[in-house]
C-alpha positions as CSV (number, residue, x, y, z in Angstrom):
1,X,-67.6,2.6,-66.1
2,X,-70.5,2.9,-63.8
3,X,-70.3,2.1,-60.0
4,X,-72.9,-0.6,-60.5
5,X,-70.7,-2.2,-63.5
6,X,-67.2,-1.9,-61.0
7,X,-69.1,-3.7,-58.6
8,X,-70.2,-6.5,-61.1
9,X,-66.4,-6.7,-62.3
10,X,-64.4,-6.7,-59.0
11,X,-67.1,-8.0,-55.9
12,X,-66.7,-6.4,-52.7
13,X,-67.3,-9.7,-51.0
14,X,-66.0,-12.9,-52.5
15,X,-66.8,-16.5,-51.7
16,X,-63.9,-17.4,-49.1
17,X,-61.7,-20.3,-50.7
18,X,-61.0,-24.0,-49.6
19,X,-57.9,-22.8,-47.5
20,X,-59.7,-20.4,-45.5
21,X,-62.7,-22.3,-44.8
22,X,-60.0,-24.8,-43.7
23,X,-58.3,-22.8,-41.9
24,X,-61.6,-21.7,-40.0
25,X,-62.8,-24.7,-39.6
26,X,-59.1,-25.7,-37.9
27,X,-59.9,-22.9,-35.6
28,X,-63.4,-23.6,-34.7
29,X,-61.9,-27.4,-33.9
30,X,-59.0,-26.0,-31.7
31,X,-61.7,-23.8,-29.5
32,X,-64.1,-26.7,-29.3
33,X,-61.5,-28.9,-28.2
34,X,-60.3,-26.2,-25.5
35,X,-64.0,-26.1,-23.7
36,X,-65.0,-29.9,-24.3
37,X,-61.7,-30.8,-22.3
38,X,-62.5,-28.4,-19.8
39,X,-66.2,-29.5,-18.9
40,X,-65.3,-32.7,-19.6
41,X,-62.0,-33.3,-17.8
42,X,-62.4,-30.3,-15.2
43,X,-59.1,-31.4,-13.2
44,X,-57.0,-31.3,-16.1
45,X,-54.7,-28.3,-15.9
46,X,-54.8,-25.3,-18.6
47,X,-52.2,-25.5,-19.8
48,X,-52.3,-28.8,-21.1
49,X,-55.7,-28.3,-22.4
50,X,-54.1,-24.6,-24.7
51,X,-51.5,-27.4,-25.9
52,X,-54.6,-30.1,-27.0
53,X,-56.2,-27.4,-28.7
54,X,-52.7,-26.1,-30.0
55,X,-52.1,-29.9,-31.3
56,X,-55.7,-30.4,-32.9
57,X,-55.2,-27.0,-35.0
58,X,-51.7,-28.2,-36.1
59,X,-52.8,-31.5,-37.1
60,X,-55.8,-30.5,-39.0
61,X,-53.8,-27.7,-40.9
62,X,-50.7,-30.2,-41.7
63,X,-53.2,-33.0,-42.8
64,X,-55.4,-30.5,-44.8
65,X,-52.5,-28.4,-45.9
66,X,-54.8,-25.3,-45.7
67,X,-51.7,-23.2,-45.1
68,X,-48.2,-24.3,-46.5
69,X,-46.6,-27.3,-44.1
70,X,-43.8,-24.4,-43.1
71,X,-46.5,-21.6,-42.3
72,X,-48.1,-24.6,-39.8
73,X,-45.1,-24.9,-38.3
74,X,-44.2,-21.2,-37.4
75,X,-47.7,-21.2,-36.4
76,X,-47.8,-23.4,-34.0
77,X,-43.7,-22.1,-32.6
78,X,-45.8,-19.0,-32.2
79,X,-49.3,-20.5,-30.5
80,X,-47.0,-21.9,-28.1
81,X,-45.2,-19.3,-26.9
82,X,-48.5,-16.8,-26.3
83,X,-50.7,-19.0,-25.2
84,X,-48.1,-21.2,-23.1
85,X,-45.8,-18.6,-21.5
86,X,-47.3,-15.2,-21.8
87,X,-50.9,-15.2,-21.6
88,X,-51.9,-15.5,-18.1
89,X,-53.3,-18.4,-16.5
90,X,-51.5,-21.2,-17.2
91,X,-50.9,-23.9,-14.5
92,X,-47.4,-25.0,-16.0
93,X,-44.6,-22.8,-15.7
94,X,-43.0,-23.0,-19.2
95,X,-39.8,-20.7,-20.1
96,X,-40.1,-19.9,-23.9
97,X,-36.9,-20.9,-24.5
98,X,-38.1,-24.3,-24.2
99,X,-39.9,-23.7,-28.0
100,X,-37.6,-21.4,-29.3
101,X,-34.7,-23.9,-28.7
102,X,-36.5,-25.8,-32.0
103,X,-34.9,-23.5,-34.1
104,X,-31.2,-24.8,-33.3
105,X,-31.7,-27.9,-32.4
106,X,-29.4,-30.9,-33.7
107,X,-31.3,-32.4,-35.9
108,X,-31.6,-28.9,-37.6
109,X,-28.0,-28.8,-38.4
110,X,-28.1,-32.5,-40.0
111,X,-30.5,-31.1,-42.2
112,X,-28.4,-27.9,-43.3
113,X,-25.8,-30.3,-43.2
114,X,-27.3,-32.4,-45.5
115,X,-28.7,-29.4,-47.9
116,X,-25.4,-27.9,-48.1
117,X,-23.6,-31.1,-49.5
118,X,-26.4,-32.1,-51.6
119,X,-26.0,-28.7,-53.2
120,X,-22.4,-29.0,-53.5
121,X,-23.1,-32.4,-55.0
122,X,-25.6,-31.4,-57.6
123,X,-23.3,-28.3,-58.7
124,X,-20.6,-30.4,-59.5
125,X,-22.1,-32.9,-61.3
126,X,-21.0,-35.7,-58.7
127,X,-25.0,-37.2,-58.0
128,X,-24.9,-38.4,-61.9
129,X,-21.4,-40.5,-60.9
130,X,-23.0,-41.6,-57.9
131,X,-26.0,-42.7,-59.1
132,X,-24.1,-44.8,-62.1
133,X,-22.2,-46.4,-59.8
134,X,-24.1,-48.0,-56.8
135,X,-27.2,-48.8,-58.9
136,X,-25.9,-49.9,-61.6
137,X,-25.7,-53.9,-60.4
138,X,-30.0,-53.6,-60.7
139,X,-30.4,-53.2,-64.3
140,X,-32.1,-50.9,-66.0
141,X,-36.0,-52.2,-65.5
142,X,-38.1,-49.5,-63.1
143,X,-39.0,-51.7,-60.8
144,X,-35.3,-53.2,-60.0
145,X,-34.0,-49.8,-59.4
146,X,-36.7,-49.0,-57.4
147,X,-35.7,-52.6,-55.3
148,X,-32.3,-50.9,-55.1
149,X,-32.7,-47.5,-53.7
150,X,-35.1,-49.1,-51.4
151,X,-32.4,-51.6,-50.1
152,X,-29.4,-49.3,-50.4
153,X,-30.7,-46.6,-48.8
154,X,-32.4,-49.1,-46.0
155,X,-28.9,-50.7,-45.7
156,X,-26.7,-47.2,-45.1
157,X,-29.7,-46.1,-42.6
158,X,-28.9,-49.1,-40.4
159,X,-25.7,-47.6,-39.6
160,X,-25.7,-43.9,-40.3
161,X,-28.5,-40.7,-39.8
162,X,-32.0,-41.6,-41.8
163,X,-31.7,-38.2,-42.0
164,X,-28.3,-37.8,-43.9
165,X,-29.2,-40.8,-45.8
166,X,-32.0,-39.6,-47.8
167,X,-30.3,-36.2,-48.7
168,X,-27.9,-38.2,-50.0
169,X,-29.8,-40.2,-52.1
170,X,-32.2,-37.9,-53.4
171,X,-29.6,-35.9,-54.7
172,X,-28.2,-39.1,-56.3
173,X,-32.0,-39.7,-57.7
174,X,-31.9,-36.7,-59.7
175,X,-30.0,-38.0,-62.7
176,X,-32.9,-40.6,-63.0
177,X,-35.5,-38.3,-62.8
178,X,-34.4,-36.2,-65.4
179,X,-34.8,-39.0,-68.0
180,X,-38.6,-39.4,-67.0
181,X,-41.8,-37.0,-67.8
182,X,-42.9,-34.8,-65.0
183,X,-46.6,-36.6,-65.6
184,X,-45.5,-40.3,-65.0
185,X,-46.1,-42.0,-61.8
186,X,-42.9,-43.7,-61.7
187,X,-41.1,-40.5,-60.4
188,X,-43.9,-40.6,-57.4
189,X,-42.6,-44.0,-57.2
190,X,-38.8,-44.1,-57.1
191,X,-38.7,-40.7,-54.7
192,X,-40.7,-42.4,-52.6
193,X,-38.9,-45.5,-52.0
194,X,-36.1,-43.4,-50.6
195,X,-38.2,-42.0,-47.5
196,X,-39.5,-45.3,-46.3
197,X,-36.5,-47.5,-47.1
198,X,-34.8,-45.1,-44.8
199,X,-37.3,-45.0,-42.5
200,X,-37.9,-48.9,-42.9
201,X,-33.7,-49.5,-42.7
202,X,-33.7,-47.7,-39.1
203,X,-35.4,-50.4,-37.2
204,X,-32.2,-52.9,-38.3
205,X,-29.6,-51.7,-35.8
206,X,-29.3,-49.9,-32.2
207,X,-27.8,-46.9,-33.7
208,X,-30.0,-46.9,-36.6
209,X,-32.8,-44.2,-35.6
210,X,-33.0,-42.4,-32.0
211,X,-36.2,-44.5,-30.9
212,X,-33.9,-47.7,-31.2
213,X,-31.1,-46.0,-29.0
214,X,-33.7,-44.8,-26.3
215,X,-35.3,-48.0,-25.8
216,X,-31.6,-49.6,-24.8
217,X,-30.3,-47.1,-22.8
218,X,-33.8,-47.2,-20.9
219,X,-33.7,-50.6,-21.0
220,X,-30.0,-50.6,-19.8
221,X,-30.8,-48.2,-17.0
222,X,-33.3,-51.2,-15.6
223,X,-30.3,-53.5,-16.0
224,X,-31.6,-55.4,-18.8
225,X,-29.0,-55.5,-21.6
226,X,-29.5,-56.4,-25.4
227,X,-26.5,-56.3,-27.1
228,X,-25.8,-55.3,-31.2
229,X,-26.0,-58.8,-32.5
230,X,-29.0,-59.6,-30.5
231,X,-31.3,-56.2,-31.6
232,X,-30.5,-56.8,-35.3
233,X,-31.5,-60.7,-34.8
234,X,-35.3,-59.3,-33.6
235,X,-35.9,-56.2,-36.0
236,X,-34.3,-58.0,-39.5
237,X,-37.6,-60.0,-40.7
238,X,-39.5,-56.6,-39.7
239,X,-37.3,-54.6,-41.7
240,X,-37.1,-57.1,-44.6
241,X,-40.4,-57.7,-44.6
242,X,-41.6,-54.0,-44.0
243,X,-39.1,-53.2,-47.8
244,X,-41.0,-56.0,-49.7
245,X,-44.4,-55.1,-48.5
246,X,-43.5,-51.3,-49.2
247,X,-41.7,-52.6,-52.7
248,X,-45.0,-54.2,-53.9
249,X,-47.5,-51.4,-52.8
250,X,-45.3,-48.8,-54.7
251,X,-45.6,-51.2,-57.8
252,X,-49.2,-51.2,-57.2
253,X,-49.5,-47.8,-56.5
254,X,-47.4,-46.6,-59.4
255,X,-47.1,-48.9,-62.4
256,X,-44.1,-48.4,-63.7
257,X,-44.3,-49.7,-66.9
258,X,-41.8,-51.1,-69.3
259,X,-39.8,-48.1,-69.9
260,X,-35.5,-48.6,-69.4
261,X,-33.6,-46.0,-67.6
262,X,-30.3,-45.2,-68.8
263,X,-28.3,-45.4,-65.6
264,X,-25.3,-43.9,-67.1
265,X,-23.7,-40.2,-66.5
266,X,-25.6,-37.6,-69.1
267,X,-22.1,-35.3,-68.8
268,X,-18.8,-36.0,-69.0
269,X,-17.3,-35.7,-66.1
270,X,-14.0,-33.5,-65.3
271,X,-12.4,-33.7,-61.7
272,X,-12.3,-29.6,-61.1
273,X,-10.6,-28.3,-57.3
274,X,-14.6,-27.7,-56.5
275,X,-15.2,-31.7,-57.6
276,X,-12.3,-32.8,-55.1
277,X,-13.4,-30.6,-52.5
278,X,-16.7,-32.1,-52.4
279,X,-15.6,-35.6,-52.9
280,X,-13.4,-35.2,-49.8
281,X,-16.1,-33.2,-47.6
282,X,-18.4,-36.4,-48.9
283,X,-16.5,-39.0,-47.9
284,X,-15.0,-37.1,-44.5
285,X,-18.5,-36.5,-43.8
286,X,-19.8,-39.7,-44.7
287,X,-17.1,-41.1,-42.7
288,X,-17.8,-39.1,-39.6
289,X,-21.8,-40.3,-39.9
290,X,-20.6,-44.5,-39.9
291,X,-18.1,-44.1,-37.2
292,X,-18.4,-40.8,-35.5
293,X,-20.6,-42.5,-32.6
294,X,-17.8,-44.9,-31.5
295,X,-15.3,-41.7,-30.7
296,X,-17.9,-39.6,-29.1
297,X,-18.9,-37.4,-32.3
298,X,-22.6,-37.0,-32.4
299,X,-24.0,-36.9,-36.3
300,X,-25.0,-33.2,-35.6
301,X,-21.4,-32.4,-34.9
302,X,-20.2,-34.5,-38.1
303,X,-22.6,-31.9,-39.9
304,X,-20.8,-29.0,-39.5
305,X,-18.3,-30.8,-41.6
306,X,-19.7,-29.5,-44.5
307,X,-21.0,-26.8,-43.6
308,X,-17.6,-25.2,-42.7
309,X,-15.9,-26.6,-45.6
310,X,-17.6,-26.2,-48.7
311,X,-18.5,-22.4,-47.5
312,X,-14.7,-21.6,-46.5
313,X,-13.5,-23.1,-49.9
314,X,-16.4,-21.3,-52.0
315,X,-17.6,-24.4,-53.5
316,X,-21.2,-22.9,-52.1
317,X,-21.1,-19.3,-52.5
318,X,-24.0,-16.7,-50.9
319,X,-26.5,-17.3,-53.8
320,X,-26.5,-20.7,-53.4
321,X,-26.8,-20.4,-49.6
322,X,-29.9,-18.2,-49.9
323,X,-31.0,-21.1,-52.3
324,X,-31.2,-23.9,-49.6
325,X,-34.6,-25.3,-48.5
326,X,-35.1,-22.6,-45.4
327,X,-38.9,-23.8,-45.1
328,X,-38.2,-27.2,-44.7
329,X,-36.0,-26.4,-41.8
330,X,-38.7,-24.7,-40.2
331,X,-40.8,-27.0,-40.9
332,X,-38.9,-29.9,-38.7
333,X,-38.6,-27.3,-36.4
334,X,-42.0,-26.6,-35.9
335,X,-42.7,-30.8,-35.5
336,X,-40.1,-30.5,-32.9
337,X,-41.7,-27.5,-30.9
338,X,-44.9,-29.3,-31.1
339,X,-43.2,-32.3,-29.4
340,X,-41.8,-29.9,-26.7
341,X,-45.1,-28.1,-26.2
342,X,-46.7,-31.5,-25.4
343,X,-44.0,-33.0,-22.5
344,X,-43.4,-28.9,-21.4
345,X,-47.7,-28.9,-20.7
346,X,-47.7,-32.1,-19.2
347,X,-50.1,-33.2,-22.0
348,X,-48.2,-36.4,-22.3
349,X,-48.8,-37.4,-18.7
350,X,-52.6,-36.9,-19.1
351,X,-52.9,-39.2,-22.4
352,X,-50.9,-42.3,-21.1
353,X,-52.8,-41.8,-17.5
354,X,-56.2,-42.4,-19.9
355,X,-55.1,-46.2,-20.3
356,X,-56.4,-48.4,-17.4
357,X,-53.7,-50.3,-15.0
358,X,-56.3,-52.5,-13.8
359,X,-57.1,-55.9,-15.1
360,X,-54.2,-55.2,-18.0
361,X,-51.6,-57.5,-19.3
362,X,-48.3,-56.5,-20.3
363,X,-48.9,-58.2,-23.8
364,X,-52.4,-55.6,-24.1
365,X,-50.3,-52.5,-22.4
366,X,-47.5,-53.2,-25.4
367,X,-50.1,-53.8,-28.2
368,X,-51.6,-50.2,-26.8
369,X,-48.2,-48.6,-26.6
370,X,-47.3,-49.8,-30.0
371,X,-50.4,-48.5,-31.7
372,X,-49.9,-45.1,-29.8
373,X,-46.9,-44.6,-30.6
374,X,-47.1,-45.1,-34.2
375,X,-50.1,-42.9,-34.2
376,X,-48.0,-40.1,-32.3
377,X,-44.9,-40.7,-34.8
378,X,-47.3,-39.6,-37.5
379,X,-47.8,-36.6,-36.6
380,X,-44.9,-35.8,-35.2
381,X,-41.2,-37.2,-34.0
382,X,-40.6,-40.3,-33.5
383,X,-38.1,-39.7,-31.4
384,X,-40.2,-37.5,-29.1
385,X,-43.5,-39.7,-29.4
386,X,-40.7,-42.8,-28.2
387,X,-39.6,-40.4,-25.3
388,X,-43.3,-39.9,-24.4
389,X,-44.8,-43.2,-24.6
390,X,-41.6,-45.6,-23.5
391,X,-40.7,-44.4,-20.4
392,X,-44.3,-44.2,-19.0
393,X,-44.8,-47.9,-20.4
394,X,-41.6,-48.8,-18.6
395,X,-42.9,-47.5,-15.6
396,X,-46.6,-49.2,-15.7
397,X,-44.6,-52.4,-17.1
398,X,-42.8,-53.1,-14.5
399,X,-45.8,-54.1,-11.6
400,X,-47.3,-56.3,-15.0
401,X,-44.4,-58.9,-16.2
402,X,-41.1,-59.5,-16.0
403,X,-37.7,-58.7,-17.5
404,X,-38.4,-60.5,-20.6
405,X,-41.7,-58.9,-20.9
406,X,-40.2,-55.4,-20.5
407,X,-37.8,-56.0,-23.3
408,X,-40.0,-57.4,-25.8
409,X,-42.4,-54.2,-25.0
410,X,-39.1,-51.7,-25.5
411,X,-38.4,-53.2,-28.7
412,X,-42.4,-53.3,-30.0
413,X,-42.5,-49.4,-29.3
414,X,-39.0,-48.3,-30.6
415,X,-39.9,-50.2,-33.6
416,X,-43.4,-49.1,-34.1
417,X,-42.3,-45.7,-34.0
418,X,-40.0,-46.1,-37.0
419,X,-43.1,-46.9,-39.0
420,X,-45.3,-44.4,-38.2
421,X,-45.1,-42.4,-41.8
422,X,-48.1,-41.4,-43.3
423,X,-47.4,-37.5,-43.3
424,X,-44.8,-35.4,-44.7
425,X,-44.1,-34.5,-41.0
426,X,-43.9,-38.0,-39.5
427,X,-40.2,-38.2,-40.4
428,X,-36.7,-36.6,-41.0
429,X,-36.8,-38.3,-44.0
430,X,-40.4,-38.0,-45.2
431,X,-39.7,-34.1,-45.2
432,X,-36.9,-33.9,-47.5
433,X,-38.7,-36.3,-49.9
434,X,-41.6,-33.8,-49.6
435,X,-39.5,-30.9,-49.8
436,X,-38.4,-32.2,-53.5
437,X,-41.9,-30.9,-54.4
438,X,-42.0,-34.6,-56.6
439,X,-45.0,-36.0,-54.3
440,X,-48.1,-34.1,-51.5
441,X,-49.5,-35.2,-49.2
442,X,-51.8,-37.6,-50.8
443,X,-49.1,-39.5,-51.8
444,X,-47.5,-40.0,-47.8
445,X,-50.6,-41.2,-47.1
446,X,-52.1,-43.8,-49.4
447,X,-48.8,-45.9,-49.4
448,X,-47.0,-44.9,-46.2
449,X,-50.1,-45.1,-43.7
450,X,-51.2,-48.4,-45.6
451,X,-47.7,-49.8,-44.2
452,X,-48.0,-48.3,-41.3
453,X,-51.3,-50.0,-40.7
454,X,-50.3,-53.3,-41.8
455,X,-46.8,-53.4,-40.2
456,X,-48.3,-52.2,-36.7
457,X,-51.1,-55.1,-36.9
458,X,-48.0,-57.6,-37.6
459,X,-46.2,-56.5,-34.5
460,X,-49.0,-56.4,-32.3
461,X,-50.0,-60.0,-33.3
462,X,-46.5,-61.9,-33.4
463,X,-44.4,-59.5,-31.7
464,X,-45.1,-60.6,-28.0
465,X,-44.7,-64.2,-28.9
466,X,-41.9,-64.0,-31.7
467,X,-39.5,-61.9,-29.8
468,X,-40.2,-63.5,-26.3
469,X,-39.7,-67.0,-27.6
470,X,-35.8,-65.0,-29.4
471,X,-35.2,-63.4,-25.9
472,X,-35.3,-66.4,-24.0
């Protein structure tokens, strides 16, 4: 073979591929954004302005998904700590511990929690049981079962972890699965109505999801109260309509068809020492996630649980540790770096000091706040977009209306951050669903930013009139 015939076979120089001229094209966006902040905002800091381009490259990469979600994520762990605590220059003094601590933070051990006794479930044949057992009232029709892991899952989110939730029920959706072609919509479908009925089922109780718990204890620390009862009483005809609105966009989305699902157990089942190990570590675990909270046990501390037990016991052994979804954790870590990256710069001071305190009503300051924050939950946590956004609208709130006011604009912004979904990062939940590999990107977005859209425009319409008028 001739040099010139080499040449023709293997090309020196190739056409560069989607990715990369994404991931160029991410670049290019993150140094524009640096130097049009700069000559346009000259007495912003630099720091802040190396975290707006840090947070424009992440976003385009997750949305585009030039890289894989994971690589994003260790990317932008390692943007932040060279560009915001070791390259000179910086206005900000940031310790890199502050980025690094993403790696063990709580949330983190829910999720290994959760891997490691969905594992233990799925090895033991326990998800099939499971599965039988609570769905079994809804029939056998697609579109009832898809009503019921919408509504269970929503109803055990209003009391325990989103985040344990859906790794509890997408390991009792595999059973179902398996009885349907790897080509039909339906599984798109059903694993997606776990994600957003947890996500939907948060808004129904203080403890439900963080944001909730943040707006009363910020609300509390003003001296303005609102009790179990009363919380429930404003958020239940948001999350019971936000389920039936997602219900009939799924069936839209993803015709089911016709086709029956056998809900009954494809093995027999035989109750081994392994099986009643797990059962126990479930239901201790399970336990520990309702009531842990009222004996001072946070729900990372109640997922250790099974971490300890089922690797003591052997019921998860070293291969099947090895086996357990390490890129989603870093993944949720690296949403919760970028959340850190943005209150460490300052960043978040800059965006909320953009909306104008003159001439404002506290009704238009919530409305803004809401949309905001459901825009910032998105793209990252919720519960970090609700620590950005609540406190400074708190603050701004308070020369604008009165108690009343300030409660109904808590309430709007915890809630609005529950729905903001469209992405495979936007949520605890939306991650594991993701991590199933059952639906992309593409998927998060054409059903879960529709209800995002839709639920944000409801609140921002009735919300300042339909939970004053309950408040008083």
């Amino acid at each position: 073979m001739t040099l010139l015939e080499t040449s023709k076979a293997k090309p020196l120089f190739r056409r560069p591929g989607r990715n990369v001229l994404l991931g160029i094209f991410a670049g290019l966006m993150a140094i524009l954004t640096y130097y049009a902040t700069h000559a346009l905002f000259p007495a912003l800091g630099e720091t802040p302005i190396r975290m707006l381009a840090i947070f424009v490259f992440a976003v385009i990469l997750w949305v585009t998904e030039a890289i894989p979600l994971f690589a994003t994520s260790l990317v932008v762990l390692a943007s932040q700590v060279w560009f915001l605590t070791v390259l000179p220059g910086n206005d900000v003094e940031i310790d890199s511990s502050a980025f690094f601590a993403a790696m063990g933070n709580p949330i983190i051990v829910i999720f290994l929690g959760g891997f490691i006794l969905a594992q233990a479930v799925q090895q033991e044949k326990i998800d099939e049981q499971m599965a039988a057992q609570l769905l079994r009232p809804f029939g056998t029709h697609p579109w009832a079962i898809m009503a019921g892991l919408m509504c269970i899952t929503a109803l055990f989110s209003m009391w325990m972890s989103n985040t344990a939730t859906t790794a509890m029920m997408v390991v009792m959706i595999g059973p179902i699965l398996r009885q349907i072609p790897d080509n039909k919509p339906l599984r798109k479908a059903l694993m997606l109505s776990i994600p957003f009925g947890a996500n939907i089922g948060g808004v129904g109780t203080p403890i439900g999801t963080p944001p909730n718990a943040i707006a009363v204890a910020q609300l509390h620390d003003r001296g303005l109260d609102i009790d179990f009862l009363t919380w429930m009483m404003l958020t239940m005809p948001i999350l019971i309509g936000g389920l039936i609105l997602m219900w009939g966009l799924l069936l839209v989305a993803y015709r089911p068809g016709r086709t029956k699902l056998d809900l009954k157990p494809q093995n027999e089942f035989r109750m081994t020492r392994k099986a009643a190990v797990v059962y126990t570590t479930f239901a201790l675990t399970v336990g520990l996630w309702l009531i842990g909270g009222q004996f001072g046990i946070p729900t990372a501390v109640a997922a250790v649980v099974p971490v300890a037990i089922l690797t003591a016991t052997g019921v998860i052994g070293r291969a099947d540790f090895n086996r357990l979804d390490w890129a989603t954790l870093a993944l949720i870590a690296g949403g919760i770096a970028l959340g850190s990256g943005i209150t460490e710069s300052q960043l978040d001071l800059w965006i909320m000091s953009l909306v104008p305190q003159e001439g404002i009503t506290i009704t238009t300051l919530a409305a803004i706040c809401c949309i905001v924050v459901v825009a910032m939950s998105t793209i990252m946590s919720n519960t970090v977009a609700c620590n950005i956004v609540l406190p400074l609208a708190l603050a701004i709130g308070v020369s604008l209306g009165g108690n009343t006011e300030l409660q109904v604009m808590a309430v709007m912004i915890a809630v609005g951050a529950s729905f903001g979904m469209g992405l495979p990062i936007s949520t605890p939940p939306n991650v594991i669903a993701y991590a199933t590999g059952e639906i992309d990107t593409r998927d998060m977005i054409r059903v879960g930013g529709l209800t995002s859209i839709v639920v944000t425009a409801f609140i921002v319409l009735t919300g300042p009139t339909v939970l004053e008028w309950m408040l008083r």
